[in-house]
C-alpha angles and dihedrals in degrees: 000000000000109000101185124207100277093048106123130196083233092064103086115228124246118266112267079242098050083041087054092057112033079050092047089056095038077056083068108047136061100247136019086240081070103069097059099113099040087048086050088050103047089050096053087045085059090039118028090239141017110247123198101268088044080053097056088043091060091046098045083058102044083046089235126127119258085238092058089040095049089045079057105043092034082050094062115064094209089063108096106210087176136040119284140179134281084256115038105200113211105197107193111223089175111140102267089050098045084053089053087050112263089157086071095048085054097054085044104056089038090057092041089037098033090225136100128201114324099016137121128219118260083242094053086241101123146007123208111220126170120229126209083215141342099193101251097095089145096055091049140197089042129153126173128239108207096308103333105103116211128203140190078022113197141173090269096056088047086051089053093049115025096028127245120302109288109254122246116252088016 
């Protein structure tokens, strides 16, 4: 296994599992660079998130620097580069969804959830993200909750995931 230069003892190594993998997608393309987003990927999917140092030990292994590798992982919205909750909820303000009112969904599930936009429950339930597009334009205002995708979202659907609006003086 390469090392590089910049590789410290005080970076941890990737888990044999995460390795296997990383390794199993870098057999099918033509350099190890390639992978990056598949590695990035396969780590998040073992640890919720990429921290800095899983990032350096990705990047160690795909002999890239951490620069190129965090260009890569802060481009693409879906790469967690800090901890999130169980459910990450992609709320869609694309056009079509901020015309349907997603700026109200969003006040909604921040006063039923008490988070805005990049914030995490107090529980560590849920996190609140917001997503250029999630491919359902037709079907606005839609978010996704972990992988369930909702469209024509309202208030009642809100009140059947997230609870009714907590009472004041409660």
């Amino acid at each position: 296994m390469w090392t590089g230069d910049c590789v410290s003892d005080l970076i941890p190594t990737l888990s044999e599992q995460e390795l296997a993998a990383i390794d199993a997608e870098i057999a099918h393309l033509p350099y190890r660079a390639a992978a990056a987003i598949d590695a990035l990927k396969i780590v998040q999917a073992h640890r919720g998130w990429v921290s800095d140092d899983s990032l350096r030990a990705i990047a160690s292994h795909l002999r890239m620097s951490a620069d190129e590798l965090d260009g890569i992982a802060t481009f693409y919205n879906l790469v967690y580069r800090r901890p999130v909750g169980e459910q990450v909820i992609l709320l869609c303000n694309s056009i079509s969804c901020w015309i349907k009112g997603c700026d109200k969904l969003q006040q909604t599930i921040g006063e039923r959830l008490g988070v805005g936009f990049g914030e995490t429950t107090a529980d560590r339930r849920f996190t609140l993200l917001p997503v250029p597009c999630l491919g359902a334009c037709d079907k606005a205002p839609v978010m996704l909750v972990g992988e369930e995708l909702h469209e024509n979202v309202s208030g009642e659907l809100l009140q059947q995931l997230f609870g009714a609006p907590a009472q004041e003086g409660s």
